[in-house]
N, C-alpha and C positions, 0 to 999 in steps of 0.2 A: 390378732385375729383369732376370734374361737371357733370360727365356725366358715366352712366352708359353701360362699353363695354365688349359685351360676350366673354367670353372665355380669360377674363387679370383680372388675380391676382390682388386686392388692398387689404391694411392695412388701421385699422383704423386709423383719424384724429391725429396726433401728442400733440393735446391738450387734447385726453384723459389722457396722464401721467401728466400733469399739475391735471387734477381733482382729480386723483386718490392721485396726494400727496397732496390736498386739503382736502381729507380725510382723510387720516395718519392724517396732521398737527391737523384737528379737535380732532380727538385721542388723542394726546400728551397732547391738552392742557387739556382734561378731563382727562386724567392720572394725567398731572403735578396737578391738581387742586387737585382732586381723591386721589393719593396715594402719590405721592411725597411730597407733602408738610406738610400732615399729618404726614409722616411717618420721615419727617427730626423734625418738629417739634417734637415729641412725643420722638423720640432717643436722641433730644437735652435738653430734660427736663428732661430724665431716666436714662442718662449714662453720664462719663467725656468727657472731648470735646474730647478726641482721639477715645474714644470708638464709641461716636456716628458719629461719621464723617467714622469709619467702619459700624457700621449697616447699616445707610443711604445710603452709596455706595454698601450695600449686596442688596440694594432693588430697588437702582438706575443702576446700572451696567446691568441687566437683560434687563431691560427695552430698555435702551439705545442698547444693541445689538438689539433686537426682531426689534425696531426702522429701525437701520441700514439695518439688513436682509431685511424687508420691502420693505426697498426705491430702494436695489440693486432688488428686485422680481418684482418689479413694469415694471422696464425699459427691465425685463426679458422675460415679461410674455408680454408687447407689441410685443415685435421682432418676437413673437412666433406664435402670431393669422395673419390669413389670408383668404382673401374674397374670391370668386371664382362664377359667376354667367356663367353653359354651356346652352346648346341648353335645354339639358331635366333636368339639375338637379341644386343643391344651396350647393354649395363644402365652408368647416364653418371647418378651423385646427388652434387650438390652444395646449398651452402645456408646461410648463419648462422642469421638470421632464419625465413627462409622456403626451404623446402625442396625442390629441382626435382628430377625422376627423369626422365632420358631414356631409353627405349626403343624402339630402331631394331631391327627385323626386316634381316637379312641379304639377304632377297628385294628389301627396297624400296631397297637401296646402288645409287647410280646411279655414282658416283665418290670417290675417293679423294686428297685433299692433304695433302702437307706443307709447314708454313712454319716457318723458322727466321728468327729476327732478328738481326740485330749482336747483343745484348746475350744473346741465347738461344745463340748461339751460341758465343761467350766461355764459357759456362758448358754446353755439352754437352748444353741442351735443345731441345726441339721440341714441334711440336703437330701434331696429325694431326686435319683436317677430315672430318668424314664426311658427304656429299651425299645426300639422297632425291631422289624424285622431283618432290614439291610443292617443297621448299627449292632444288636445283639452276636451277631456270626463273627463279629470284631473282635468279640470280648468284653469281659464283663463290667470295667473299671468304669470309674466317669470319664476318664478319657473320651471314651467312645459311646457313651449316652449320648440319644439323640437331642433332648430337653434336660436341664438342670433349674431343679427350684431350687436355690439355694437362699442360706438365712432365716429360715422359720421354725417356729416357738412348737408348732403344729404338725412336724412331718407323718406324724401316726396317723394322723387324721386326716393330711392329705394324700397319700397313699391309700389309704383307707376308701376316701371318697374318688381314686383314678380307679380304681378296681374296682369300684361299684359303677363307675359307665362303661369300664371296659366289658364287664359280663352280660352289659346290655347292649351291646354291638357283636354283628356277628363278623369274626376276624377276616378279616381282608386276603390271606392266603386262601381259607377255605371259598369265599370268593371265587378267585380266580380261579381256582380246581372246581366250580360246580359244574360245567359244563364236556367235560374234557373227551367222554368217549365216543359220544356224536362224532368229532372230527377225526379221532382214531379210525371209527369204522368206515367212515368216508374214504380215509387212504387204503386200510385193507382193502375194499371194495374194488377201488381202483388200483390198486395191482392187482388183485387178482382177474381184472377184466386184461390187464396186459400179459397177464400169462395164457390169458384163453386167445388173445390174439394171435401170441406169439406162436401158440403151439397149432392152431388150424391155419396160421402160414405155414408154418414146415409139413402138415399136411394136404395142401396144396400143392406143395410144391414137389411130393413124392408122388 
């Protein structure tokens, strides 16, 4: 995708499931290193060759599924995420199982990240954080970003293009602060009628 257009659906870049099984594979081999090889070794010095080629497989067999499961969630959980940029809001659904729809108002963008990793960046992608107001006071990480684009070829340009509707919305804090001293002076008001009460009762009453 070159070019960012309102109100059409994109998914992320197809080369994020390339990264993601660049990750697994990273995994594997610090397993294989990690426990598989100790653990054929060590059944192959403790037990006769039948036995140990059963423990070995008790401890290889798991793994190799969890592996499998993996690689089929992977291709899953792509199919599942989806972009969405309208007039006033930043529409972010992903989900295998269970189904998450983000919806950030352009008003409530407090700030704008991108991060690329070693291994993201080998392959041309990026992710672009998007901050509110309740998530930003969190901290900065993507941890606690309220929206995450992730997997795009484009993140300059979608940041690029968040920041151009956010300057076209007027922020939702200054909102809520437009009206504030109206109801200030209404309570001054009214204490100060309770001091006037209070003080022509004790003048009464002298």
């Amino acid at each position: 995708m070159s070019t960012v257009v309102v109100g059409e659906t994109f998914k992320p870049d197809k080369a994020v499931m390339k990264l993601y099984y660049t990750y697994l594979l990273i995994v594997d081999i610090i397993l294989f290193l990690v426990v598989v090889l100790p653990l054929v070794a060590m059944a192959s010095l403790s037990f006769p060759m039948e036995a140990a080629i059963i423990v070995s497989l008790l401890g290889i067999v798991p793994i190799l599924i969890c592996v499998g499961f993996i690689s089929f969630w992977i291709r899953r959980y792509y199919e599942s995420v989806s972009y969405k940029f309208t007039e006033d809001e930043i529409i972010i659904e992903r989900g295998v199982w269970w189904r998450h729809k983000n919806i950030v108002p352009y008003n409530r963008v407090t700030n704008i990240d991108i991060i690329q990793g070693p291994l993201s960046r080998r392959f041309g992608l990026g992710k672009v954080l998007v901050h509110t107001a309740g998530y930003s006071a969190t901290g900065s990480s993507g941890t606690f970003a309220e929206a995450q684009i992730f997997g795009i070829r484009n993140f300059e340009e979608i940041r690029g293009f968040i920041l151009k509707m956010v300057r076209g919305f007027k922020p939702v804090s200054v909102e809520a602060e437009a009206h504030p001293l109206p109801r200030s002076d209404e309570q001054i008001l009214a204490e100060l009628r309770r001091i006037r009460e209070i003080l022509e009762t004790r003048t009464d009453i002298k």
